[in-house]
N, C-alpha and C positions, 0 to 999 in steps of 0.2 A: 430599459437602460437603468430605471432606476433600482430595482433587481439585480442588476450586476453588480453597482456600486454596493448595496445593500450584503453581498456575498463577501465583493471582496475586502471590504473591512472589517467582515469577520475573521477572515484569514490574518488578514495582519495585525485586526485586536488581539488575538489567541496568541501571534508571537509577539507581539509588545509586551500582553498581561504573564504571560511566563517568563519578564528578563529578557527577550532577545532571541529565545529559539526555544518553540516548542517543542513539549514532547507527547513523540509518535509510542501506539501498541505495540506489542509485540507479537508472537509469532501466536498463531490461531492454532491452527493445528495440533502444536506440541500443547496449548492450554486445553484443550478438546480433549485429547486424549489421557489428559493426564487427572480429567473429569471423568472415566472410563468410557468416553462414546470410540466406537469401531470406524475408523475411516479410510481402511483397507481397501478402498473406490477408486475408481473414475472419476469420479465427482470430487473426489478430498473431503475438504472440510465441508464442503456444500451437501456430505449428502444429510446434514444434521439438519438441514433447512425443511427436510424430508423428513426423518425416525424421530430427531431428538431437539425440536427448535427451542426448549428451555434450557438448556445445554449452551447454546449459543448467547441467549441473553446474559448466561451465567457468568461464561466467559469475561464479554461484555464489561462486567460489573467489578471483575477481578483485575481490567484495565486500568476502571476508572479508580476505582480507592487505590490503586498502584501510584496513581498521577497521570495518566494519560492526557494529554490536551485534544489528540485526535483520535476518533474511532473508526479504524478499517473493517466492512463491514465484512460479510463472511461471501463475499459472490465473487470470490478471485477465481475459480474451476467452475461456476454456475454461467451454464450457457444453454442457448435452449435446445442446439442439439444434441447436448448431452444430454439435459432431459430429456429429448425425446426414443433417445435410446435407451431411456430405463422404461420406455411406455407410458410416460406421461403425455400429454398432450401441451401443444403450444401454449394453451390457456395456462394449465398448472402450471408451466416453467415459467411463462411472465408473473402469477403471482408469488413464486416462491423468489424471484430473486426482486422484487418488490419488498416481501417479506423479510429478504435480508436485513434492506434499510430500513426496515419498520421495527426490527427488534432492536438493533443500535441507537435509533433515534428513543424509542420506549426506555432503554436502558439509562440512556444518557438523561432524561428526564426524569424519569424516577430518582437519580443518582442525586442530580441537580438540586428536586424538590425539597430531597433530606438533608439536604445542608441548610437547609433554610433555618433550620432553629439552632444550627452553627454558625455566627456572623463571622469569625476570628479564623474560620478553616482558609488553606493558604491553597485548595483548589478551583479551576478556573472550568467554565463552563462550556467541555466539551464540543469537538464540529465532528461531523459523521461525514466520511469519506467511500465513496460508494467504489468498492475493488472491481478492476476489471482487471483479467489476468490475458495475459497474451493469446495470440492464438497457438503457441508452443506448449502451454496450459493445457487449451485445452484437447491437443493432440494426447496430452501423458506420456509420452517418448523421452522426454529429456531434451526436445528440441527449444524450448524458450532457455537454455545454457546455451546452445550452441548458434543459434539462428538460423540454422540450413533449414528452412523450409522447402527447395526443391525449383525447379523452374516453373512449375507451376502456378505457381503463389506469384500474383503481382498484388499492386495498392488496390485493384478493387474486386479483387476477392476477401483481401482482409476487411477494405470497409464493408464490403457485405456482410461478409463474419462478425463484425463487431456491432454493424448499426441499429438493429433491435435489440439488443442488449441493454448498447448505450440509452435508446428511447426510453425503455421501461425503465433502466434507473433513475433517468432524470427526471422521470414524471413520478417515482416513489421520492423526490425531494430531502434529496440528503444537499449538506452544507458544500458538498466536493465532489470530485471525480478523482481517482485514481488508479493509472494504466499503470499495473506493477510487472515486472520482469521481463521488459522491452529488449529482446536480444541486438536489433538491427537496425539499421536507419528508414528500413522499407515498413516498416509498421511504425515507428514511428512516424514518417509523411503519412498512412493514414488515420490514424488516431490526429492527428492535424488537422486533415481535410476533411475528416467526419464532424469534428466537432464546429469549422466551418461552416458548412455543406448544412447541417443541423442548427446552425445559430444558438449551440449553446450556450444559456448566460452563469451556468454554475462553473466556478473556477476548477480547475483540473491541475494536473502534477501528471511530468512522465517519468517514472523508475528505468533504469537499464541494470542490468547485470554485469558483470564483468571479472571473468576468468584469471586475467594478465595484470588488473591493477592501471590499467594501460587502455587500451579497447573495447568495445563492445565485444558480447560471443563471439560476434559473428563475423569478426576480425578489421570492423570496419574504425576508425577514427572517432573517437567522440567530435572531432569537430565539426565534419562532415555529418554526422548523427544531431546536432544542435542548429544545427544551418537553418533548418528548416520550423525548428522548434522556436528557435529567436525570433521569427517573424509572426510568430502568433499569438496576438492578445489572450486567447485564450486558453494559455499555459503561464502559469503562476508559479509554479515553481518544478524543477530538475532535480534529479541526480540519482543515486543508486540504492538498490535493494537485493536483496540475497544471494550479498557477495562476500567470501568470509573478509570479515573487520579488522585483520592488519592489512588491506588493500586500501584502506577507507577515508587514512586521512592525504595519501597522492592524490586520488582522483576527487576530494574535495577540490585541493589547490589547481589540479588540472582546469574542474568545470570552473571555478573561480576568474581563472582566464580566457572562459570561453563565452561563458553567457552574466547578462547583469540577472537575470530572476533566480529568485530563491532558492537555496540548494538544500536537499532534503534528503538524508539518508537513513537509511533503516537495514544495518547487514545482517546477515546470519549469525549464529555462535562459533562457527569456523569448520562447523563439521560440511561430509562433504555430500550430497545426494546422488547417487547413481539412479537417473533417470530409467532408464530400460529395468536395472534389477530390483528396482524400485523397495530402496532402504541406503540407509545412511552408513558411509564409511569414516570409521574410526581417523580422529583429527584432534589435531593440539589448539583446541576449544578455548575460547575467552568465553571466563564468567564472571560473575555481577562483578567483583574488583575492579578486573581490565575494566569493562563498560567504563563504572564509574569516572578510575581514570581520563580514559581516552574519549568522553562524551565532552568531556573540558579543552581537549587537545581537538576537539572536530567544530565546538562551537566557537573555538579564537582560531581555527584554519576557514572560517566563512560560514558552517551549518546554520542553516536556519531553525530545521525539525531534523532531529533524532530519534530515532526508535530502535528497535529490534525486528528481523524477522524466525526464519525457521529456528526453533531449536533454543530461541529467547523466550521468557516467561514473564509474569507481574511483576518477579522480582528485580529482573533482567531492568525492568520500567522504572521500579520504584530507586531502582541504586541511581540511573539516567537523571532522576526528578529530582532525588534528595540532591544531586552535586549540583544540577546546573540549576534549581532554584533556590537553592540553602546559599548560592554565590550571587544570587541577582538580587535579595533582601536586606 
């Protein structure tokens, strides 16, 4: 008990000490590559955890001197049957997405340490947020957009799909949990009831996507998709992730009147991914400007945490940081 408490006012120190709404990383991937690591996989960015894991801290680092208040660690596409369909074994797959959080936490630490002979610096010391990516992730179809997973797919095959995962992250002890690009309400009840079921005491956040500005993928009601999420202590905070960013400040005010926990967005750049042809379609893109703009219009329509997802970068961060903490000083 005293461990949860201990969590969760980390959570809410991080948005007190940033002004009122921290701010989230941005997009991993597009920083990965733009580092020249190949992540042309299955795996995505995870398979750096494998070829290139200094590449990942790099990253990391290029968050933190951006202003990041939160670090999404790199296990969003890291699952162990993925791994084990590159022929690694169960072992290697739980320590590498261990490893995720060990290199964010390293990161965040080393970062932290060097400020120490800066007392006057105006950054705040980062929480590590352990990514768990849908099970649409880790299909690679382009189905965590849409949410058809099939009739197949009930609540406890997802919690099966999810619940070693979940184990090894929480015992690699990061600050958070965070289920990103939740298409439906049927994996949201079980990311619910696993964390349940598990008596996790680290606070967690669930992302949904959203196509219409309006719905989940998967055409269901956000209200119906929160119903379930409201009744659980342990969900800290809601709201959206890699959905492009003039959708972003309606379904702020949507969640606004749906649930009282903390709304957390992190959109795309607006471009668009085609899942099956797997590459990005030419789109009328917000860059650092917009952000900056409209991270001041998201945090007086209710945002708690702000970030960037695909196709956002440090700078993406640093324009989010300078507006909304250059206004909270």
């Amino acid at each position: 008990m005293g461990l949860k408490k201990a969590f969760t006012s980390s959570l809410e120190d991080v948005i007190e000490k940033a002004g009122g709404c921290a701010v989230v990383d941005g997009g991993f991937a597009t920083q990965l590559e733009r580092h020249g690591a190949a992540i042309n996989d299955p795996l995505w960015s995870a398979v750096c955890l494998i070829k290139q894991p200094d590449l990942i801290k790099r990253v990391h680092l290029d968050y933190l001197e951006a202003g990041a208040d939160i670090l999404i660690t790199s296990s969003y596409q890291a699952t162990i049957p993925g791994f084990l369909s590159r022929g690694l074994s169960i072992e290697q797959g739980e320590l590498l997405l261990k490893k995720s959080v060990k290199l964010a936490v390293e990161a965040r630490n080393s970062f932290w340490d060097a400020l120490k002979v800066t007392p006057d610096h105006r950054y705040n010391r980062a929480l590590v947020a352990a990514s768990i990516g849908s099970y649409g992730a880790y299909l690679a179809d382009g189905s965590e957009y849409s949410g058809c997973y099939g009739p197949r797919v009930d609540v406890d095959k997802l919690k099966d799909f999810h619940r070693r995962r979940l184990q090894v992250l929480v015992e690699a002890g990061p600050d958070l949990l965070a289920f990103e690009t939740i298409p439906n309400k049927l994996e949201a009840q079980a990311c619910v009831e696993l964390l349940e079921e598990q008596n996790v005491q680290i606070p967690s956040w669930i992302c949904f996507s959203s196509v219409d500005g309006e719905n989940a993928p998967s055409g269901e009601g956000f209200k119906e998709c929160l119903e379930v999420i409201n009744k659980s202590n342990k969900i800290h905070a809601v709201g959206i992730n890699c959905t492009p960013p003039h959708l972003i400040q309606s379904l702020i005010c949507k969640f606004k009147e749906l649930t009282s926990k903390a709304i957390i967005v992190y959109p795309n750049s607006g471009e668009i991914w085609d899942g099956k042809a797997k590459r990005w379609l030419p789109a009328k893109c917000f860059d650092d400007e917009n952000f900056e703009c409209f991270a001041t219009i998201w945090r007086d329509s209710g945002a708690k945490l702000i970030g960037g997802c695909c196709r956002t970068t440090p700078s993406t961060v640093q324009a989010i940081s300078k507006v909304l903490k250059g206004q909270s000083q």
